[in-house]
C-alpha positions in Angstrom: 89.2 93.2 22.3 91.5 90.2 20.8 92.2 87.7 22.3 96.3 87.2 22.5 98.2 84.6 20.6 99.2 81.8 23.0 102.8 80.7 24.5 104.4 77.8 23.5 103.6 76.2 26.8 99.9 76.4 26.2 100.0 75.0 22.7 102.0 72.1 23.3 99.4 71.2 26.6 96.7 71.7 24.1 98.7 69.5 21.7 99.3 67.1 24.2 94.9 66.8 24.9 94.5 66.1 21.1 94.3 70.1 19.9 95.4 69.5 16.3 94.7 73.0 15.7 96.9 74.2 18.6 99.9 71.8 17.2 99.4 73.9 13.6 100.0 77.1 15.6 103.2 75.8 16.7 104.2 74.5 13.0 103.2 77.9 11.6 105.4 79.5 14.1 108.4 77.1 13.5 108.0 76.0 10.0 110.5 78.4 8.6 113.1 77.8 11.0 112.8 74.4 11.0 113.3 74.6 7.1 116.1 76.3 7.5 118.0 74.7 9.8 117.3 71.3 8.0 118.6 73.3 5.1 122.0 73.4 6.6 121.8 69.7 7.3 121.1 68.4 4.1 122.6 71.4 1.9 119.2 70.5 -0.5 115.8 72.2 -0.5 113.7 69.3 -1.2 114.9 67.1 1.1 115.2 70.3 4.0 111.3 70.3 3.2 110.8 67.0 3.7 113.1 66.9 6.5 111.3 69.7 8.4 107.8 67.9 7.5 109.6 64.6 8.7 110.4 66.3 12.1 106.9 68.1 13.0 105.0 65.0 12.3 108.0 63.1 14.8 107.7 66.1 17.3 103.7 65.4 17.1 103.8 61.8 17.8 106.4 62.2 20.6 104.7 65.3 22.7 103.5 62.9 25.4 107.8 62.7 26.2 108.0 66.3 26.0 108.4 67.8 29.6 106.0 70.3 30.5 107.2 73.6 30.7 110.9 73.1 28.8 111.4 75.1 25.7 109.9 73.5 22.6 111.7 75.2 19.9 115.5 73.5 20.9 113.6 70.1 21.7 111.6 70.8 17.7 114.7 71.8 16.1 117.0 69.1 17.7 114.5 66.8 15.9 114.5 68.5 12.4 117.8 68.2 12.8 118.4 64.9 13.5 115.7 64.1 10.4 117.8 66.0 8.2 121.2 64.4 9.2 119.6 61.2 8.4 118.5 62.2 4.9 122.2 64.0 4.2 123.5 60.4 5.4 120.9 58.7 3.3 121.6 60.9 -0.1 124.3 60.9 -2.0 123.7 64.0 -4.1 126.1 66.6 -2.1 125.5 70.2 -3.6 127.2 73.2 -2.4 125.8 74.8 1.1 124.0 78.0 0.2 123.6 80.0 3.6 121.5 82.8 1.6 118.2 80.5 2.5 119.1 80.6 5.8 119.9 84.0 6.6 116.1 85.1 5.9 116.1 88.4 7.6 116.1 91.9 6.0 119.1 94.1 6.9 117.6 97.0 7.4 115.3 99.9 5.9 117.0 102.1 4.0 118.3 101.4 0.7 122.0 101.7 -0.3 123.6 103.0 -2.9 124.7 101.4 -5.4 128.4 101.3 -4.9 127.9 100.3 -1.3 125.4 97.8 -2.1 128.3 95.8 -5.1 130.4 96.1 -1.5 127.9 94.4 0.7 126.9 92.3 -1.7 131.0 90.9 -2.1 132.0 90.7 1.0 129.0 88.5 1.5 129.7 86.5 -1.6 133.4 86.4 0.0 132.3 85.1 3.7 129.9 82.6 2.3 132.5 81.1 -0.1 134.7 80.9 3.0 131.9 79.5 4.9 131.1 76.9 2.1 134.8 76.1 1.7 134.8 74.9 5.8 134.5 71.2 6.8 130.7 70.2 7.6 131.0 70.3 11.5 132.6 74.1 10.9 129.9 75.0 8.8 126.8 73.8 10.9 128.4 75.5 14.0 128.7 78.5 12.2 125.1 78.6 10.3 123.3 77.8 13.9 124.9 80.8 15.6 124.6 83.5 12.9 122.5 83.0 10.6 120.3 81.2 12.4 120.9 82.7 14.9 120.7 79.8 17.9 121.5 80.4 21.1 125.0 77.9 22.5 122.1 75.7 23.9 120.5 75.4 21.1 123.0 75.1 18.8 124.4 72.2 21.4 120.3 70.8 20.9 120.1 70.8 17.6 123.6 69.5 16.6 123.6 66.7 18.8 126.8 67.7 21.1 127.7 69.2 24.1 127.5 73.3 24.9 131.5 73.2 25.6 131.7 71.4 22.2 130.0 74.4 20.4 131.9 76.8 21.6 135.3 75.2 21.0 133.7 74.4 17.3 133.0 77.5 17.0 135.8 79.0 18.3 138.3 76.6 15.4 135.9 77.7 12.9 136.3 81.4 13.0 139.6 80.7 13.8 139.7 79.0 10.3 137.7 81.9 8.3 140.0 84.3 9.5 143.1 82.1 8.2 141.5 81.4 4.8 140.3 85.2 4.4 143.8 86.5 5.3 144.8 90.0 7.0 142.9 92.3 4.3 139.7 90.0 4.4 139.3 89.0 7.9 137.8 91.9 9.2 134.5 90.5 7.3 134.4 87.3 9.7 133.4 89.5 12.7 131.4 92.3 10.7 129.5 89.4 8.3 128.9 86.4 10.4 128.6 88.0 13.7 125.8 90.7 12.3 124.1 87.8 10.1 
């Protein structure tokens, strides 16, 4: 019989006691989320990587400030985050926003066809041109939620604001994709960013 993978909670205590291989486990299990959300920070791979690495190695020498038993993910990712905000301040290379490398999950199972796939594949082109097109503030809001897929609280955590504030971000930003879209398009904001 295996032995079960272990909880956050028991890897960051063994992190805490000087288990470097128990802090791996958590950077394994967090690497590609923390990638992506830097991603949306800094709107450039190479420094998303570096920003990510940046934030675990932070996270590392600051577990003895982590309080037992809270959530690590929204305490990592509000670090990544903060790493990455700092680099996007820092750089002034400013290259489009390219939420494909942060959606990173498979739709589904079965293949479409081929006229419904050119339709999916538009209407995604469409909503993340609209995304891309939103001011930076709109844009992280949006990318936490869906295609990210935070929670408020995180999204709140790793953005650096209040929960209320996320949700009236939110609210202005979808608000906003619906104007640029128009009537025929809008329908895609609720069907694309809220299935992301």
């Amino acid at each position: 019989m295996g032995s079960r993978p272990l909880d956050d909670v028991e890897l960051v205590e063994r992190s805490k006691a000087g288990d470097v291989s128990a802090y791996e486990q958590l950077v394994c299990r967090y690497q590609e989320v923390a990638f992506r959300t830097a991603y949306i920070m800094t709107r450039d791979a190479e420094a998303a990587k570096d920003a990510a690495q940046s934030g675990f190695i932070k996270a590392y020498y600051a577990l003895h400030r982590f309080r037992s038993g809270a959530p690590f993910r929204p305490w990592l990712l509000k670090i990544v985050a903060n790493e990455a905000r700092n680099q996007a301040r820092s750089t002034s290379r400013r290259t489009g926003l390219e939420l494909r490398l942060a959606e990173g999950r498979p739709r589904d199972d079965a293949a479409p066809s081929p006229e419904e796939a050119a339709l999916v594949a538009f209407n995604r082109y469409t909503l993340l041109a609209a995304v891309n097109a939103l001011e930076e503030q709109a844009r992280q809001v949006i990318a936490c939620r869906y295609f990210l897929d935070l929670s408020e609280a995180e999204t709140a955590n790793a953005l650096g604001c209040a929960r209320g504030t996320v949700k009236s971000r939110l609210s202005r930003a979808l608000d906003r994709l619906r104007q640029m879209l128009g009537d025929e398009s809008s329908h895609l904001v609720d069907e694309g960013v809220h299935h992301e």
